[in-house]
C-alpha positions in Angstrom: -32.4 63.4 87.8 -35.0 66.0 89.1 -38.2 64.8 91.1 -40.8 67.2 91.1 -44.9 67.3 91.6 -47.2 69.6 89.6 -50.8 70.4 90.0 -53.7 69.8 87.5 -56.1 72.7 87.1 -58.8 70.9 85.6 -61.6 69.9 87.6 -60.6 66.3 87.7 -57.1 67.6 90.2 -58.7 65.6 93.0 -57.6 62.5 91.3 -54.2 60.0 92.1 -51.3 61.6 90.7 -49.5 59.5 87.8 -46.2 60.1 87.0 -44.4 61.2 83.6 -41.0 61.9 82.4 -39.3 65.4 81.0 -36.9 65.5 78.8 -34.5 68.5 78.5 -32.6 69.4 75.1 -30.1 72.1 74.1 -30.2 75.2 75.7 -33.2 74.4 78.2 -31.1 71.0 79.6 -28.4 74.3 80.7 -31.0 76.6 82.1 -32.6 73.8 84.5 -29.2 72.2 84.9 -30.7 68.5 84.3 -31.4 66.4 81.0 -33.9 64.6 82.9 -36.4 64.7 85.5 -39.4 62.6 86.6 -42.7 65.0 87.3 -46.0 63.6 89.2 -49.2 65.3 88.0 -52.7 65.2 88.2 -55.0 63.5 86.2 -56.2 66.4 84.1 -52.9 68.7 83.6 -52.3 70.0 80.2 -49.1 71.3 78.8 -49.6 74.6 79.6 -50.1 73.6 83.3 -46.9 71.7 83.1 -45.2 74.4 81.6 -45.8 77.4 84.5 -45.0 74.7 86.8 -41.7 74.0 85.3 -41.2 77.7 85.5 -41.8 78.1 88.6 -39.4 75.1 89.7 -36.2 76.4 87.3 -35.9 80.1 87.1 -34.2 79.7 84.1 -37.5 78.8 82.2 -38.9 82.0 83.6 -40.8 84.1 80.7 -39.8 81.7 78.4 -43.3 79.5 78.1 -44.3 81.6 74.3 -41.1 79.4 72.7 -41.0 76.8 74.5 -42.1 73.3 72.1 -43.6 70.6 73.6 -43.8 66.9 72.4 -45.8 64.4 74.2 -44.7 60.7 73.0 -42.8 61.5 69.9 -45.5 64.1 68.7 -45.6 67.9 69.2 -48.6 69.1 71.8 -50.1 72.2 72.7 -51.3 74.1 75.6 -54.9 72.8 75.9 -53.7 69.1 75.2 -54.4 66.7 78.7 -51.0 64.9 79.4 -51.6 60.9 80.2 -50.0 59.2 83.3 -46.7 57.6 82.0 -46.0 59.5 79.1 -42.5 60.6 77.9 -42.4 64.7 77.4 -39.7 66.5 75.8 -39.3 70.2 76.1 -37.2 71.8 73.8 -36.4 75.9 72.2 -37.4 76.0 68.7 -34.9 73.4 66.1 -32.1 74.6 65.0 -46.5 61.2 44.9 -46.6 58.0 43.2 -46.7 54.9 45.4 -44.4 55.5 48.4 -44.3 52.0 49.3 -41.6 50.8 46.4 -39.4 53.5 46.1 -36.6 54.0 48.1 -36.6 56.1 51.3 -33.7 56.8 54.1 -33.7 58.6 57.0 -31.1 58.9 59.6 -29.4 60.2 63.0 -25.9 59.5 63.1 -22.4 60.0 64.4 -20.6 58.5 61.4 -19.2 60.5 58.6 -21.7 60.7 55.4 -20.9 58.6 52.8 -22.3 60.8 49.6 -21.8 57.7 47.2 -23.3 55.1 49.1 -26.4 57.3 50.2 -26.7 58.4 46.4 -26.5 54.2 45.1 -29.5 54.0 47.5 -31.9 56.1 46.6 -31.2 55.9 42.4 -33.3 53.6 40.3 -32.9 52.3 36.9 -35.0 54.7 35.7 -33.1 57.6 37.7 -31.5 60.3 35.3 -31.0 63.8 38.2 -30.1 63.9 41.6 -30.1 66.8 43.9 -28.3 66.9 46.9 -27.9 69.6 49.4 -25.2 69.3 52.1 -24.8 71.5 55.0 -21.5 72.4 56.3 -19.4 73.5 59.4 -18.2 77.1 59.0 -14.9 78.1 60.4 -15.7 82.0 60.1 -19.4 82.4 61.0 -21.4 86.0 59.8 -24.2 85.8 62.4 -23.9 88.9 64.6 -20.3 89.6 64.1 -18.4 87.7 62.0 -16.1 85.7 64.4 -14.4 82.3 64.5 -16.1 78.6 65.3 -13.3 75.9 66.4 -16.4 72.8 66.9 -20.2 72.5 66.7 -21.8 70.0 68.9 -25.2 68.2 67.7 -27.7 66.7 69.7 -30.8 65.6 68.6 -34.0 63.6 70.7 -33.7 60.6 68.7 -37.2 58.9 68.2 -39.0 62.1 67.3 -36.3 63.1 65.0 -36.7 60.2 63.2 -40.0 60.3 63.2 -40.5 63.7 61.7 -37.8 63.0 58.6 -40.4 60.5 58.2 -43.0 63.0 57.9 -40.6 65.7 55.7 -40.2 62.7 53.4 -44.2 62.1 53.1 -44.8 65.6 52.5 -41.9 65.6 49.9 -43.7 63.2 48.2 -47.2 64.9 48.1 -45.8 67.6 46.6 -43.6 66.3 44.0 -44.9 62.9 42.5 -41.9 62.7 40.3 -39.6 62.2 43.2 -38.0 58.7 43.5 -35.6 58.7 45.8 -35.2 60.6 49.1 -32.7 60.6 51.6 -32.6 62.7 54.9 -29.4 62.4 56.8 -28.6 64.5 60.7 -24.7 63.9 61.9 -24.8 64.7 65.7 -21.9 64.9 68.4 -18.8 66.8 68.0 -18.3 68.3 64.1 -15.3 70.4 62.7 -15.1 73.1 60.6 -15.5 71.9 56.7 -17.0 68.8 58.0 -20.6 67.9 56.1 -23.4 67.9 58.8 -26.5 67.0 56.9 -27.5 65.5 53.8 -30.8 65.7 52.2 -31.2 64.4 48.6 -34.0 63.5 46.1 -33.9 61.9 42.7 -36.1 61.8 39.6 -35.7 60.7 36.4 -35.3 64.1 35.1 -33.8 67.3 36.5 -36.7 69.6 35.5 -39.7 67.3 37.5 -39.2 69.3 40.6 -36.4 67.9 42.3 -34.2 70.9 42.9 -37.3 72.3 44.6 -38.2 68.6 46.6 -34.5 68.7 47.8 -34.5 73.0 48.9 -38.1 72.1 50.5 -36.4 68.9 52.8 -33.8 71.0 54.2 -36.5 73.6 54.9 -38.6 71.3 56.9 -36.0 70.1 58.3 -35.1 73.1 60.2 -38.1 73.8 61.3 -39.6 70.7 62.8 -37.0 68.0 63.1 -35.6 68.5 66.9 -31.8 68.8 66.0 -29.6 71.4 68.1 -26.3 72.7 67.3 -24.0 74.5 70.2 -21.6 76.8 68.6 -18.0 76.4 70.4 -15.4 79.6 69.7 -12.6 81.2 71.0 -15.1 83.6 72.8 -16.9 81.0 74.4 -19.9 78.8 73.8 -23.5 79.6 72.5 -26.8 77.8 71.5 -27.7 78.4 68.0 -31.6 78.3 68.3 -34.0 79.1 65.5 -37.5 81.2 65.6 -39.8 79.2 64.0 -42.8 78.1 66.3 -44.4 74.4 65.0 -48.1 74.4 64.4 -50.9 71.6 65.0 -50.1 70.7 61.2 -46.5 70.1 62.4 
């Protein structure tokens, strides 16, 4: 584990310096060579102060500050945004209704293999009549760039914000399609062969024309984009990150 200082730029940098911990994920734990460090600041640093200085302190974050994401305690924060004394900070590259309260909702990281019938029992009411379930698979002969061969992916994911944010793909599911009954929003992580499922998101309704295909096509959707889930891409050419483009805003 890294120890490192940083300097506030606010006026308030004359203050006792509090510490916080960094998280590193998927590519950006390779380019600074730890998953973890533990960073003293100043009371009045913001993320964009604690971004130059991690810069600055691993080369390999050099130019990369535009892409970087940043999520303070489980939530994503931006560059003006004050970081408190003690907080937990992940930095990461972009990822790869009706009345909620009764109806059924499940949301998961996990290294077990995906039971399609059991998730399905859980989220289907008496009153259920379509499902729609999208699955994502391991390909064995990928097309990006050249087409070329994939023996393993490996997932990793930061947990409590990933399970946080399904939470929130679910909600917005929900305020979208009040028909929806069932939702369930399922991540595999660790090692993964080719042909091997590697997320599950599903939505039911009592009928197939209410908006479900569209709930369940929307899930994955969110999914990529906001829910901090990495995939490394391991071939007979070597191994490769597999990072998306898409930058989270404040409504994130």
């Amino acid at each position: 584990m890294d120890s490192m200082g940083v300097e506030g730029s606010s006026k308030e940098s004359s203050g006792t310096k509090e510490q916080i911990t960094v998280l590193f994920f998927a590519s950006l734990k390779e380019r600074t060579g730890t998953r973890q460090a533990v960073v003293e600041l100043l009371p009045g640093t913001r993320v964009s102060d604690l971004k130059n200085q991690l810069g600055k302190k691993y080369p390999g974050l050099a130019g990369m500050t535009g892409s970087i994401l940043v999520a303070v305690d489980n939530e994503f924060a931006f560059d003006n945004e004050l970081i408190p004394g003690g907080a937990e900070v992940a930095i990461f590259p972009p990822v790869s209704g009706g009345a909620a309260d009764d109806l059924p909702t499940l949301f998961a990281i996990t290294e077990a293999e995906l039971d399609l019938d059991d998730l399905l029992s859980r989220i289907t009411l008496p009153s259920t009549g379509a499902a729609c379930i999208f699955t994502g698979m391991v390909r064995g002969i990928t097309g990006r760039g050249e087409a070329h061969e994939t023996i393993y992916l490996e997932y990793e994911a930061y947990l409590p914000m990933a399970e946080a944010k399904m939470h929130q793909v679910a909600e917005e599911i929900r305020a979208r399609w009040d028909s929806i009954q069932g939702i369930a929003i399922v991540q595999r992580i660790g090692k993964l062969f080719p042909r091997t499922p590697t997320v599950l998101i599903a939505c039911t309704a009592a009928h197939r024309d209410t908006g479900v295909f569209e709930a369940a096509r929307y899930g994955i959707d969110r999914l990529k984009e906001i829910v901090p889930v990495w995939k490394k891409e391991f071939g007979p050419q070597g191994e490769e990150w597999v990072e998306g483009d898409y930058l989270p805003g404040r409504n994130d």
